[in-house]
RODO-965026 format. One line per 4 residues: number of its first residue (from 0); their letters; for each residue y, z, x of C-alpha. Coordinates in steps of 0.25 Angstrom, whole numbers, plus 5000, padded with zeros to 4 digits. Example, Ala and Ser with C-alpha at 12.3 -4.5 7.8 and 13.67 -1.06 7.14 Angstrom:
BEGIN
0 = as = 4982 5031 5049; 4996 5029 5055
//
This chain:
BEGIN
0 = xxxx = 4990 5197 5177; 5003 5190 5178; 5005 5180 5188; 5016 5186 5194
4 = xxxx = 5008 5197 5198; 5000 5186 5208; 5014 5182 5216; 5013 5194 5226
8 = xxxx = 5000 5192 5229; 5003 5176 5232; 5014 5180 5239; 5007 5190 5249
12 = xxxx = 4995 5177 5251; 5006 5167 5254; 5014 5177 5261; 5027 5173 5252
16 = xxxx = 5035 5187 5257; 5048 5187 5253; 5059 5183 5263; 5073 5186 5264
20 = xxxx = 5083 5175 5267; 5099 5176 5269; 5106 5163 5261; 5121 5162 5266
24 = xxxx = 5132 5155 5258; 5146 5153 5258; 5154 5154 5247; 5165 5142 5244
28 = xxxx = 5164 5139 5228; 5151 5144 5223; 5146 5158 5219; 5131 5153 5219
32 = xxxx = 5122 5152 5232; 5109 5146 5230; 5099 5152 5238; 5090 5145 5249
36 = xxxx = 5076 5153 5245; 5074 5153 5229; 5060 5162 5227; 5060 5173 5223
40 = xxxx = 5073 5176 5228; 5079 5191 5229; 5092 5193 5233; 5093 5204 5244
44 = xxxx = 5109 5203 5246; 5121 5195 5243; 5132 5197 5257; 5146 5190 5255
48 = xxxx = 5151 5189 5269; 5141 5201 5273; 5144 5210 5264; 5134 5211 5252
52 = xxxx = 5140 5209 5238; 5135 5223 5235; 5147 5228 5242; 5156 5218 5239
56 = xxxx = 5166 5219 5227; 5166 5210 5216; 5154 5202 5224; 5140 5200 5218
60 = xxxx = 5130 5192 5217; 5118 5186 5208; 5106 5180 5208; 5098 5169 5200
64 = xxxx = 5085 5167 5203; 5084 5154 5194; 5095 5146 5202; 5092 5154 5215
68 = xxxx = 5106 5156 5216; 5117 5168 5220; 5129 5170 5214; 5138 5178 5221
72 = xxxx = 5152 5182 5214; 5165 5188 5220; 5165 5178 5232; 5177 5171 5239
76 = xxxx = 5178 5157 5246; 5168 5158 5260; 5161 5170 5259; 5148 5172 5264
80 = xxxx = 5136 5173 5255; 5124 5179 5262; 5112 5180 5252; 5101 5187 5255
84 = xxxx = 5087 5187 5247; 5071 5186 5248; 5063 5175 5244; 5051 5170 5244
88 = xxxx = 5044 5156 5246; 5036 5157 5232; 5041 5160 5217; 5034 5167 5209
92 = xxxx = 5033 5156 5199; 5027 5148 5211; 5017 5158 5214; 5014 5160 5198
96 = xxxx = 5011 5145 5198; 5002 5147 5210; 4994 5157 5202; 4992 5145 5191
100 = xxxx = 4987 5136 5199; 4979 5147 5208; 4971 5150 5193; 4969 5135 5191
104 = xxxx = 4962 5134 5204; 4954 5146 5200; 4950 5141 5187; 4947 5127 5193
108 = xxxx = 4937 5134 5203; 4930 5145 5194; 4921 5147 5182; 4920 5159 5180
112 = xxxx = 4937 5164 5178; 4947 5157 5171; 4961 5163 5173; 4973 5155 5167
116 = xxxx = 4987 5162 5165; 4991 5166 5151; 5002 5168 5145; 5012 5177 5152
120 = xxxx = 5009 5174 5166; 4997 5181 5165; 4984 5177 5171; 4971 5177 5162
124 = xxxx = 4961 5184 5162; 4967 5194 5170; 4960 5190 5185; 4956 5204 5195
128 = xxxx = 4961 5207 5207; 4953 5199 5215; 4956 5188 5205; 4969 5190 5207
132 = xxxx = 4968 5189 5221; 4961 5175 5220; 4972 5168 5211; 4981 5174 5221
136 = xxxx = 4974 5167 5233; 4972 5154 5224; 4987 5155 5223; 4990 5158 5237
140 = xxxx = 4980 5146 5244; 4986 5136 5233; 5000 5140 5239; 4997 5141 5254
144 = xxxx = 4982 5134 5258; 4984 5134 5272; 4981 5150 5272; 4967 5153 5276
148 = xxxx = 4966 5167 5271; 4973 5174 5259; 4970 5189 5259; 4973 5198 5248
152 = xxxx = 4966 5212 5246; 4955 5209 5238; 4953 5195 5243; 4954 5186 5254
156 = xxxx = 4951 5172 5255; 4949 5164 5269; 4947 5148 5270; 4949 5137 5280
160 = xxxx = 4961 5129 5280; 4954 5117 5279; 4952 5118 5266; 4959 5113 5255
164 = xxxx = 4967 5124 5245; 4958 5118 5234; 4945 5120 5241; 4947 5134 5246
168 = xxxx = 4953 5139 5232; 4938 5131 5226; 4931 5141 5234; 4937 5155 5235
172 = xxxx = 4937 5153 5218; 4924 5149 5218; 4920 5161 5230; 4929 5170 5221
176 = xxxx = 4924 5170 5208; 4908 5166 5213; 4910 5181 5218; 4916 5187 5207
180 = xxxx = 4929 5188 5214; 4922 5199 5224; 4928 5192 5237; 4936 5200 5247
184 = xxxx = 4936 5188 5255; 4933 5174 5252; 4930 5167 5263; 4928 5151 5263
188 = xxxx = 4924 5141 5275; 4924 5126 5278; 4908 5128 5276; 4906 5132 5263
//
């Protein structure tokens, strides 16, 4: 399984939801408007004083995603840029980094299964659903500790706060694969 596949399931655990943001500009010299939020940018619309550039002659616009950047063309001196897109607060590539060190903890806290990623982007041996599900979680704590419950549809993990994201990740490995992965809920207290 690709490691792309595992971004929307992060996403949904760390509730990274797209949002929409207007940037505004005024245009003096340059074309180019950097904008404020740079992950996973999609731009909605482009406006030059209200109007979008779809309706406009002679105005359009592009988008690099490796500068992060809008170049609008066919402007005069004080126009008004409004650009409007959605972001998130994760990259992919961020998320795809989580999901290698989410199979590092794994590996560090389990015998029995060693998953690595091959070459491709693909993880090896191809994990099941609810193994899935785990490396998602491992991801997801690594990325946000202070949550006390991740849910997914086939699992759901609970654990105190007080614990450190080390500790918890130790013991839902260790309750996981003890079980054969055949948790719906991993449940962990201060006590154990």
């Amino acid at each position: 399984m690709a490691l792309t596949t595992y971004t929307t399931k992060i996403r949904k655990l760390i509730e990274d939801f797209s949002k929409t943001r207007i940037d505004t500009f005024t245009y003096s010299t340059s074309s180019i408007f950097t904008l404020v939020k740079s992950k996973n940018v999609s731009i909605i619309s482009v406006l030059v004083n209200g109007t979008s550039t779809a309706d406009l002659s002679g105005v359009d616009y592009t988008y690099s995603s490796t500068t992060n950047q809008v170049t609008v063309t066919g402007l005069s001196s004080g126009d008004d840029i409004q650009i409007k897109y959605t972001y998130n607060e994760y990259s992919d590539s961020e998320l795809e980094n989580y999901v290698h060190s989410a199979l590092d903890y794994i590996n560090i806290n389990n015998d029995l299964k060693t998953f690595e990623v091959a070459s491709g982007d693909v993880v090896s041996p191809t994990p099941t659903t609810k193994q899935t599900s785990l490396i998602c979680i491992v991801a997801s704590i690594l990325i946000k500790p202070n949550i006390s419950q991740y849910s997914l549809p086939n699992l759901t993990v609970r654990y105190p706060r007080t614990m450190s994201k080390d500790q918890i990740i130790e013991k839902i490995v260790q309750k996981f694969f003890a079980s054969d992965g055949y948790f719906y809920l991993i449940e962990i207290t201060t006590n154990e």
